[in-house]
TORFI-306746 format. One record per residue (C-alpha): residue in one letter; x, y, z. Coordinates in Angstrom, 2 decimals, always signed. Layout:
N
<"a"; <X; Y; Z>>
...
END
This chain:
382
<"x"; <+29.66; -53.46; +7.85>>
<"x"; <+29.49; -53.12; +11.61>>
<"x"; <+30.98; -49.80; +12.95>>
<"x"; <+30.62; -51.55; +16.52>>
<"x"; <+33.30; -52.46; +18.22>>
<"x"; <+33.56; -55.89; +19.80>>
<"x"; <+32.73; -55.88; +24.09>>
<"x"; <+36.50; -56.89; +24.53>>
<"x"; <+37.44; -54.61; +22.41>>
<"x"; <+35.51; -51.49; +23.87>>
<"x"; <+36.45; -53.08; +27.84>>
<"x"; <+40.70; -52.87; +26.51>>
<"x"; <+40.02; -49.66; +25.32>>
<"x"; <+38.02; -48.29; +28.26>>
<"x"; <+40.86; -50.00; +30.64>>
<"x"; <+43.98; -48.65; +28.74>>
<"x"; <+42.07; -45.26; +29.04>>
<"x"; <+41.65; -45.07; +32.30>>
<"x"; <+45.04; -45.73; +32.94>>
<"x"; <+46.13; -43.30; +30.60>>
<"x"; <+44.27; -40.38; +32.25>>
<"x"; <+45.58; -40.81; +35.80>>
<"x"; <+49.15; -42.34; +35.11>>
<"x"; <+50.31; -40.92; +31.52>>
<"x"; <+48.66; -37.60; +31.56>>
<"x"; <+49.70; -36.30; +35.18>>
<"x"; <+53.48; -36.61; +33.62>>
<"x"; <+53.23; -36.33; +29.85>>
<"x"; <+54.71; -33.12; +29.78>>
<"x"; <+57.26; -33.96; +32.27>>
<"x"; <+58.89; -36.55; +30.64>>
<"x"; <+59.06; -34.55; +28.09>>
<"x"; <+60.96; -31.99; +29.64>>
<"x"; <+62.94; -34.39; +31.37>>
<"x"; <+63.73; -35.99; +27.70>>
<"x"; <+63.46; -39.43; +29.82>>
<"x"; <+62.14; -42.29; +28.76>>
<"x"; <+59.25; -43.44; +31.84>>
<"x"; <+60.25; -46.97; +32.06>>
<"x"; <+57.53; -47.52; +35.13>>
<"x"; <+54.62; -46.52; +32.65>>
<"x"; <+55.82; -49.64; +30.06>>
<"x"; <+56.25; -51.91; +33.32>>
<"x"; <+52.45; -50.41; +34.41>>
<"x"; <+51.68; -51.24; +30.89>>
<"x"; <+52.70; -54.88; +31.30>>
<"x"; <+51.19; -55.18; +34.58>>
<"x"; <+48.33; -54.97; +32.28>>
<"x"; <+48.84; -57.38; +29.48>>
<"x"; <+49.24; -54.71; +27.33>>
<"x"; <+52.82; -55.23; +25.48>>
<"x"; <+52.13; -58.25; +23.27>>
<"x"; <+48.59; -57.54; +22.68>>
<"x"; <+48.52; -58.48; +18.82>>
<"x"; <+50.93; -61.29; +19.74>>
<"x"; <+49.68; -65.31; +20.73>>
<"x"; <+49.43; -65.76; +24.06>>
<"x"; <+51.26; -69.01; +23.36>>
<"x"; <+54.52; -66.56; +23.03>>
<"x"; <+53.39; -64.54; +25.93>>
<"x"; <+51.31; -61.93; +24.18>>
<"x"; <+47.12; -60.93; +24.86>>
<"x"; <+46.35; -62.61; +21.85>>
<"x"; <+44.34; -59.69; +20.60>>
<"x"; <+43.99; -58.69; +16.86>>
<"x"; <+45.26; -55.48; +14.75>>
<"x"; <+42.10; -53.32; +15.53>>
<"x"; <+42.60; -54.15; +19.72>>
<"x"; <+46.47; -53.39; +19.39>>
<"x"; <+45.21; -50.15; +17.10>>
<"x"; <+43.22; -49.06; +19.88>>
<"x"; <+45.16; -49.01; +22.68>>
<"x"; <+47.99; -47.39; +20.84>>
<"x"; <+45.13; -44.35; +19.98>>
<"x"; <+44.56; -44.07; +23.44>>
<"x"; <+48.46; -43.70; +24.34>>
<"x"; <+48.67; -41.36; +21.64>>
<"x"; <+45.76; -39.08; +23.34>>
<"x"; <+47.83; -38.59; +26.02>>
<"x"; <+51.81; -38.91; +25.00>>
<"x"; <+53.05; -39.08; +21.73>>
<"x"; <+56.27; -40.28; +22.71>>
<"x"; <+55.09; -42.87; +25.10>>
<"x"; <+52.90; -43.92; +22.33>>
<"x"; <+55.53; -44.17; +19.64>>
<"x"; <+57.80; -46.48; +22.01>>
<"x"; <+55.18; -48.41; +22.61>>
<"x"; <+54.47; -48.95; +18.82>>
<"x"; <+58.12; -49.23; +17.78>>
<"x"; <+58.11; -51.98; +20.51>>
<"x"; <+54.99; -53.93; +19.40>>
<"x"; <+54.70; -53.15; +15.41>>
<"x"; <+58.73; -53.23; +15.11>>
<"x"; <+60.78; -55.37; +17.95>>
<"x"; <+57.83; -57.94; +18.55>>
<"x"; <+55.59; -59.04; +15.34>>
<"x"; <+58.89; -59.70; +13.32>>
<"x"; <+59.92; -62.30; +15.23>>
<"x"; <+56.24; -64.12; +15.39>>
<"x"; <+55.75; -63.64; +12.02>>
<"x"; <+59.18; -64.78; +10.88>>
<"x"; <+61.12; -66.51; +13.82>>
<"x"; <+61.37; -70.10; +14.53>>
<"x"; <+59.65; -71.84; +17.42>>
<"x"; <+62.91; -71.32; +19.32>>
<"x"; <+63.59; -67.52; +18.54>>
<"x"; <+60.04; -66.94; +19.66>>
<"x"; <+60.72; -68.88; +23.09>>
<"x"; <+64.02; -66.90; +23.94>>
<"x"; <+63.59; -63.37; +22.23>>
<"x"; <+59.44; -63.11; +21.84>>
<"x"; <+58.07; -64.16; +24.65>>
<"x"; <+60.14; -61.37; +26.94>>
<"x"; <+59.02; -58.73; +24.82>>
<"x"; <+55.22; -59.87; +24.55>>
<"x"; <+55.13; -60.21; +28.66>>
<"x"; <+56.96; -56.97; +28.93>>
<"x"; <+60.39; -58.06; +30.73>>
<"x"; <+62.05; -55.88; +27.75>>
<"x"; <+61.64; -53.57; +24.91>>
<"x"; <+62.28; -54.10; +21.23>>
<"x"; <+63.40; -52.27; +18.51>>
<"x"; <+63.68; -52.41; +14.74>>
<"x"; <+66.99; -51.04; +12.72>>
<"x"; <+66.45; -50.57; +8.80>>
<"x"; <+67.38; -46.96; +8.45>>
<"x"; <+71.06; -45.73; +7.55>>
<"x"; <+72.66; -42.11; +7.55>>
<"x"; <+72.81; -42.15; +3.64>>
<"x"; <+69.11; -44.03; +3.06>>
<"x"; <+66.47; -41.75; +4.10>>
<"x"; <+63.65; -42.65; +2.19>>
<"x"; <+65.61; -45.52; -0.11>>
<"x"; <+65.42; -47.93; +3.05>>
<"x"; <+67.05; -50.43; +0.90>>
<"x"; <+70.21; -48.25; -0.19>>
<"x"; <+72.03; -50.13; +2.52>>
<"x"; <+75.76; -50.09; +3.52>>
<"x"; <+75.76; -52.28; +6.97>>
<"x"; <+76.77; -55.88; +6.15>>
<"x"; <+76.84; -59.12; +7.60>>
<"x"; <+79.13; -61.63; +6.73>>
<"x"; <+79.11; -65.51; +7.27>>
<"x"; <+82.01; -66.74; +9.14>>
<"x"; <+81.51; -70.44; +8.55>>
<"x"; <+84.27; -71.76; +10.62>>
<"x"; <+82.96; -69.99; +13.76>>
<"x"; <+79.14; -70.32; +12.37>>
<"x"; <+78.16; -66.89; +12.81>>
<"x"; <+77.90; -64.04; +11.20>>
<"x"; <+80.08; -60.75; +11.35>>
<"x"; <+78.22; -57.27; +11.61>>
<"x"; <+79.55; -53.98; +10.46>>
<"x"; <+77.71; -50.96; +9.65>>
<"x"; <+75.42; -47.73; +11.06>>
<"x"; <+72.27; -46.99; +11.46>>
<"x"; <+69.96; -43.93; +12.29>>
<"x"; <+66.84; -42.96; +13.69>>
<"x"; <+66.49; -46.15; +15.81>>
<"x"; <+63.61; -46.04; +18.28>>
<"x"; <+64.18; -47.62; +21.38>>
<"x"; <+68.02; -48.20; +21.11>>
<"x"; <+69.30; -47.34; +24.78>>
<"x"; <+66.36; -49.28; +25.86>>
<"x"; <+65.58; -52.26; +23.80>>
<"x"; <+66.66; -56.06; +25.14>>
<"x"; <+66.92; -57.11; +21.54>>
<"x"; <+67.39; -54.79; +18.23>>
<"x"; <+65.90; -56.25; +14.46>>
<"x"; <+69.09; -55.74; +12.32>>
<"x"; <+68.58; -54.95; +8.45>>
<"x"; <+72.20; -55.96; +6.87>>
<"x"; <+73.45; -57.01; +3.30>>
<"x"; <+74.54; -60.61; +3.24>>
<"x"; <+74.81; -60.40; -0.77>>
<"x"; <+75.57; -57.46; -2.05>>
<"x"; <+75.18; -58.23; -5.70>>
<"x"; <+71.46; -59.70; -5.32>>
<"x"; <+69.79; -55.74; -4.68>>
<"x"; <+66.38; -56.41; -2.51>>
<"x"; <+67.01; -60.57; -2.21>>
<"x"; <+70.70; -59.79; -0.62>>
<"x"; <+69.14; -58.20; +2.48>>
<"x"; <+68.61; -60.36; +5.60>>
<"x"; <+67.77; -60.00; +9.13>>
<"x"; <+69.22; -60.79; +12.79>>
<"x"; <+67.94; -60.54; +16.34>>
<"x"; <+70.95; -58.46; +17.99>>
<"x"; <+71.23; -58.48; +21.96>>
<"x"; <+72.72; -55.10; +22.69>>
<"x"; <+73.52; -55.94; +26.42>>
<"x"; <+75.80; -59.14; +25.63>>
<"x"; <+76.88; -58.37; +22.25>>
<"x"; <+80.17; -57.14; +21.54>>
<"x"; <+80.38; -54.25; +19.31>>
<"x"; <+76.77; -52.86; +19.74>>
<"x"; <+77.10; -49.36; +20.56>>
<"x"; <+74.75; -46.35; +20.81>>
<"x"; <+76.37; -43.14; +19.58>>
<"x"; <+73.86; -40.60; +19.66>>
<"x"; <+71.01; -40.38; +21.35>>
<"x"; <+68.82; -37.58; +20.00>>
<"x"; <+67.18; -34.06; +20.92>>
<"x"; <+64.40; -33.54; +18.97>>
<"x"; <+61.38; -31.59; +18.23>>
<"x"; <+59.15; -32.94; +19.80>>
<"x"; <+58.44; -36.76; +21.26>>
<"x"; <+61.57; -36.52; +23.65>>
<"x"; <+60.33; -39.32; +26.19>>
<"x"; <+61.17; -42.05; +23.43>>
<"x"; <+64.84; -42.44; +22.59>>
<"x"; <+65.49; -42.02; +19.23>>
<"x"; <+68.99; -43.34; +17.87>>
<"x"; <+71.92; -44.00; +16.16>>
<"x"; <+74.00; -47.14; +16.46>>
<"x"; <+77.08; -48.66; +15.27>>
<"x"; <+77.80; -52.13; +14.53>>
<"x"; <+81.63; -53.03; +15.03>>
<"x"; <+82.30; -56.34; +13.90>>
<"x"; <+79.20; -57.33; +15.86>>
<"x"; <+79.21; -61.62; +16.08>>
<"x"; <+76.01; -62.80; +15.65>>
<"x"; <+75.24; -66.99; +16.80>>
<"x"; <+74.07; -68.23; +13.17>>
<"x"; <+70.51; -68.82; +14.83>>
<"x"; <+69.98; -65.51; +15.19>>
<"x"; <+69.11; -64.86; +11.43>>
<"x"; <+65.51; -64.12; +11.26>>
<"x"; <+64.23; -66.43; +8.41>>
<"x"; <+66.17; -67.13; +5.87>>
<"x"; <+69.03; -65.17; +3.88>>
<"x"; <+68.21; -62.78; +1.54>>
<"x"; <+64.41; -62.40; +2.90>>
<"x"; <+65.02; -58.82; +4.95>>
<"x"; <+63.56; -56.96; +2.53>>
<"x"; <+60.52; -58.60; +2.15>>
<"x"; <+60.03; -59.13; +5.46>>
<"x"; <+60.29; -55.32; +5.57>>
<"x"; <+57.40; -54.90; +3.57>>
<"x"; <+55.17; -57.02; +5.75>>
<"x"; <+56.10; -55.07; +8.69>>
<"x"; <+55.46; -51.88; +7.76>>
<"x"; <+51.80; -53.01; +6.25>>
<"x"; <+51.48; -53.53; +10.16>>
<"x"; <+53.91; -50.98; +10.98>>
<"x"; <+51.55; -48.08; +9.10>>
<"x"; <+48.60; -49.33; +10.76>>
<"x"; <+49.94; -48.38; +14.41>>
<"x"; <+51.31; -45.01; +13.34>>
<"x"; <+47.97; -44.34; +11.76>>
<"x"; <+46.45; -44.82; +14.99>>
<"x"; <+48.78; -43.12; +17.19>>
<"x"; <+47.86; -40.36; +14.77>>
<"x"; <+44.83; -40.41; +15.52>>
<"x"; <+44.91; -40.73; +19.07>>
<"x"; <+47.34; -37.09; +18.61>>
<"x"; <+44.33; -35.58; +16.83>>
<"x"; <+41.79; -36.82; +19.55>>
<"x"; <+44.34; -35.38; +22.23>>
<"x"; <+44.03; -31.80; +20.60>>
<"x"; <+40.63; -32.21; +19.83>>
<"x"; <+39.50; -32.59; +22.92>>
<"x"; <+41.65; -29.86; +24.70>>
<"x"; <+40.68; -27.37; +21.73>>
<"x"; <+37.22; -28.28; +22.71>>
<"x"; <+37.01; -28.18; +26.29>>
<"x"; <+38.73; -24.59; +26.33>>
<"x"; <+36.40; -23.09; +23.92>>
<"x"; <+33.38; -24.27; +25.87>>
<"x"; <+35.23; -22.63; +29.00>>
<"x"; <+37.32; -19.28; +27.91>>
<"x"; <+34.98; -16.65; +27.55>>
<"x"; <+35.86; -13.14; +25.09>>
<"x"; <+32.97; -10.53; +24.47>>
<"x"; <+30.24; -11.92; +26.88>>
<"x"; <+30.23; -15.45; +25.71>>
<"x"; <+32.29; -18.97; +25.02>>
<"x"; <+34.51; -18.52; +22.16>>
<"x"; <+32.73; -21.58; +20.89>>
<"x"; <+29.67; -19.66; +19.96>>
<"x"; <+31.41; -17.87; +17.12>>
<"x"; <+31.28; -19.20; +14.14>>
<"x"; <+35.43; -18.91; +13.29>>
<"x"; <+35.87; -21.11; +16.39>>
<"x"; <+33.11; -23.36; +16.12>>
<"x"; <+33.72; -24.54; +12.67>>
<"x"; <+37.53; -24.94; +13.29>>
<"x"; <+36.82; -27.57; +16.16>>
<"x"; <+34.01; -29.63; +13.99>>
<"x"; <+36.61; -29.53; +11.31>>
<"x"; <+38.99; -31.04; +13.93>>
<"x"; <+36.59; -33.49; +14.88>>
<"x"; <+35.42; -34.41; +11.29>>
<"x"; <+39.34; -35.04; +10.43>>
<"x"; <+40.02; -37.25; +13.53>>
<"x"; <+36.80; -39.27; +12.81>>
<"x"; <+37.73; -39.65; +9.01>>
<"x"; <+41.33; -40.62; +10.44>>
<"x"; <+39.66; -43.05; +12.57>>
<"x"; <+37.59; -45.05; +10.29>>
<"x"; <+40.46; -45.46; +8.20>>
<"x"; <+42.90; -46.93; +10.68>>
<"x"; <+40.04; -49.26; +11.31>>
<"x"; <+39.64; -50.63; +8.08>>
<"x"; <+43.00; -50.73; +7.25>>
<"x"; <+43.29; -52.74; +10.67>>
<"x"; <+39.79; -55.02; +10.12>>
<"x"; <+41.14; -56.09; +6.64>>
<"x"; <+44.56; -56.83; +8.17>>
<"x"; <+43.10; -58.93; +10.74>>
<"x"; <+41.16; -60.81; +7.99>>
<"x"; <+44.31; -62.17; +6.55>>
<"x"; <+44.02; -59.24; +3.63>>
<"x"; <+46.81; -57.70; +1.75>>
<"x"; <+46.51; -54.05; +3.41>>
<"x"; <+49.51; -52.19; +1.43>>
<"x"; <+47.03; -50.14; +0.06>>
<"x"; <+44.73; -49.77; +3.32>>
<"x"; <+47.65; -48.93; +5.69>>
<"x"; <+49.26; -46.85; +3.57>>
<"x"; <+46.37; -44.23; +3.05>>
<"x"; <+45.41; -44.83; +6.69>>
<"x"; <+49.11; -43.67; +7.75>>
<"x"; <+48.95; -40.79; +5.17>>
<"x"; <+45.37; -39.45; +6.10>>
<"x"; <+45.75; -39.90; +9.70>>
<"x"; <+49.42; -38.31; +10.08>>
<"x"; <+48.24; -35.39; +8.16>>
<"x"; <+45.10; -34.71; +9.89>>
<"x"; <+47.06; -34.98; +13.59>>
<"x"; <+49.08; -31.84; +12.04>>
<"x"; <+46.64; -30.14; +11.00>>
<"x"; <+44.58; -30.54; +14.03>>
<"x"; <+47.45; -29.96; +16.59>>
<"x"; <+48.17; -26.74; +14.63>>
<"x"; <+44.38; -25.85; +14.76>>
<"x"; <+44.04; -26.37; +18.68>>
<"x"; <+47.31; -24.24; +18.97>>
<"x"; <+44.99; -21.53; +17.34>>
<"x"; <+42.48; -21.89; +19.44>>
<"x"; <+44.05; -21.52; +22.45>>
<"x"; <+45.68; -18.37; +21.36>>
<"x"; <+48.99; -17.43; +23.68>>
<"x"; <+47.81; -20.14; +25.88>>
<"x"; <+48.46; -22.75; +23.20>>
<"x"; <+51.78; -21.72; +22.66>>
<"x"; <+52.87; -22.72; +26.18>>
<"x"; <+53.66; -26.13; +27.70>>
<"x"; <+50.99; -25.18; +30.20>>
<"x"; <+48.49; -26.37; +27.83>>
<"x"; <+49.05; -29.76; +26.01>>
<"x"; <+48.42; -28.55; +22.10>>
<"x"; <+52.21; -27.29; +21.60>>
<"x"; <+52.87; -30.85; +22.48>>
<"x"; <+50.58; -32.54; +20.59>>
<"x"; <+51.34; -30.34; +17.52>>
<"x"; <+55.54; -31.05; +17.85>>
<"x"; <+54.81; -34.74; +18.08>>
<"x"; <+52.11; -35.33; +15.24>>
<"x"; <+54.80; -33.50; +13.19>>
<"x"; <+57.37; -36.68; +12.92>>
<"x"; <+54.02; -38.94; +12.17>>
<"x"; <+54.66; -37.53; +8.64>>
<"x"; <+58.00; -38.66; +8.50>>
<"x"; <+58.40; -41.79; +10.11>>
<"x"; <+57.70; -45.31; +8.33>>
<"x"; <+57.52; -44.10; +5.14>>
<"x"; <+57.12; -40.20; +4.68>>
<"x"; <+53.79; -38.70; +3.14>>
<"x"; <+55.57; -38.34; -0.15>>
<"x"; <+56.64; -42.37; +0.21>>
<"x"; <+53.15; -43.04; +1.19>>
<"x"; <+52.07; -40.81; -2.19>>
<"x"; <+54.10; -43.29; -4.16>>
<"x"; <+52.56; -46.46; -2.63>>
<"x"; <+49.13; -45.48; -3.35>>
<"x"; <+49.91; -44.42; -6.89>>
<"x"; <+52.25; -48.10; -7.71>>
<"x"; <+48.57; -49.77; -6.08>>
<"x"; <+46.39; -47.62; -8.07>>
<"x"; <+48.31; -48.57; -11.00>>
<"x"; <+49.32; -45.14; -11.87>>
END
């Protein structure tokens, strides 16, 4: 085992982080406040090869691995939650379908603009009535053969990157009697396509710079080449992308806890309460090394889960403990820094209130920690 990372790896990392700390962090809370979505950091971000990395540069993309796209997603996440979770709903979501899945000519028209950052993605599987039962699906999509295209109807919720995305990965029944085989998949164009509308964009706890969604599909026409795959392979599909999927949102959990970490850490070494650091006493002192053993535990997870994935591994069980661990722990150390802080933690002068509202949803989306519970226990054989 070599806990070293690779000298690409480490000169990605050091790059996206210094671009983090003088672009991202200046307006993090901002953005916030502003709910807007900061399309000139994504356009920055491309500038810098950075929105295909996991994705062959044949198609556009860096042609970097799991564990290079994990790590520059922790580093967004150290600074902005939400500009992190765009950013992972674009790459994990909108992008790797379509290499993984697409033809040679859905990858020329709809890959390559994501992977060289001309446009977001974004990825569609959740309904109003689903929650957790992803595949308890009402939207449908059905084949028009005399026109050769098929005819979309349905909702769906939660969508990240919606008012933003150049192309949307559509979940939809196209046989309703065949359970997981009857879902399939299309590459919607929400600018050009007829029916495609965004109803509701949403306020939220926390991670208000990334647009989160719902959409309606009325009697949406979709060009017969725009099925990803084959019919009746959505769901499975599905499964392959959140093994991926996990792996990011592990990692931009851990880039949350690092965030707090840090800030928890610098302010006890500076704020100063009977004659000394508040670091010196014990209470505070083994709250931040319990911060930093969670984030490092987090850490060495995500990178395992995304080592294994890289090596052409099966990772449902990897990803999914990753993704629980590492969501958990960014809780639990936002909360913590909060503490620390005191009063000052409580206000958006200080970034743990942020970090703390955003780690929250980590829990939640991509499988909650209950799903994730469930996962481990079907791969444990239990």
């Amino acid at each position: 085992m070599d806990f070293d990372l690779p000298a690409e790896h480490r000169m990605i990392r050091d790059t996206v982080r210094e671009f983090c700390e003088e672009e991202i962090a200046p307006i993090a809370q901002e953005v916030e406040d502003e709910h807007r979505f900061p399309a000139e950091v994504f356009d920055e971000l491309a500038a810098l090869d950075m929105m295909g990395v996991p994705v062959s540069e044949e198609y556009g993309g860096l042609g970097g691995d799991q564990l290079m796209y994990a790590l520059v997603t922790e580093e967004l996440g150290r600074v902005s939650g939400g500009i992190g979770l765009s950013y992972a709903a674009h790459v994990s979501l909108g992008s790797k379908p379509i290499e993984l899945f697409g033809t040679d000519e859905q990858k020329a028209e709809w890959l390559r603009p994501l992977a060289e950052g001309e446009g977001m993605g974004a990825w569609a599987l959740t309904e109003p009535g689903s929650g957790s039962d992803a595949s308890d699906m009402d939207t449908t999509a059905e084949y028009d053969a005399d026109a050769g295209e098929y005819v979309l109807n349905g909702t769906k919720q939660f969508i990240t990157n919606a008012t933003v995305a150049n192309s949307v990965l559509v979940k939809a029944v196209t046989e309703p009697e065949a359970g997981y085989d009857g879902i399939s998949t299309f590459i919607v164009d929400p600018e050009n396509d007829d029916g495609f509308e965004v109803t509701t964009v949403w306020d939220k706890m926390g991670l208000n710079c990334s647009p989160t969604c719902e959409i309606r599909l009325d009697d949406v026409r979709i060009p017969e080449d725009r099925l990803l795959g084959a019919e009746g392979e959505g769901w499975t599909q599905t499964m392959k992308t959140l093994d991926g999927g996990r792996i990011s949102i592990a990692a931009l959990s851990t880039g949350l806890a690092q965030g707090a970490y840090e800030a928890a850490k610098e302010y006890a070494g500076e704020r100063e309460q009977f004659g000394q650091p508040i670091s010196k006493f014990d209470a505070i002192r083994d709250k931040i090394v319990d911060m930093h053993r969670k984030t490092e535990r987090s850490r060495l997870l995500t990178h395992k889960a995304a080592v294994k994935y890289d090596e052409g591994n099966r990772v449902t069980e990897e990803s999914a403990l990753a993704k629980l661990d590492a969501s958990e722990s960014a809780r639990e150390v936002a909360e913590d820094a909060v503490q620390v802080l005191g009063g000052y933690g409580y206000t958006e002068d200080f970034s743990p209130q942020r970090f703390y509202r955003d780690a929250k949803l980590m829990e939640i989306g991509e499988g909650t920690s209950e799903i994730q519970h469930v996962v481990l226990g079907r791969q444990l054989g239990l």
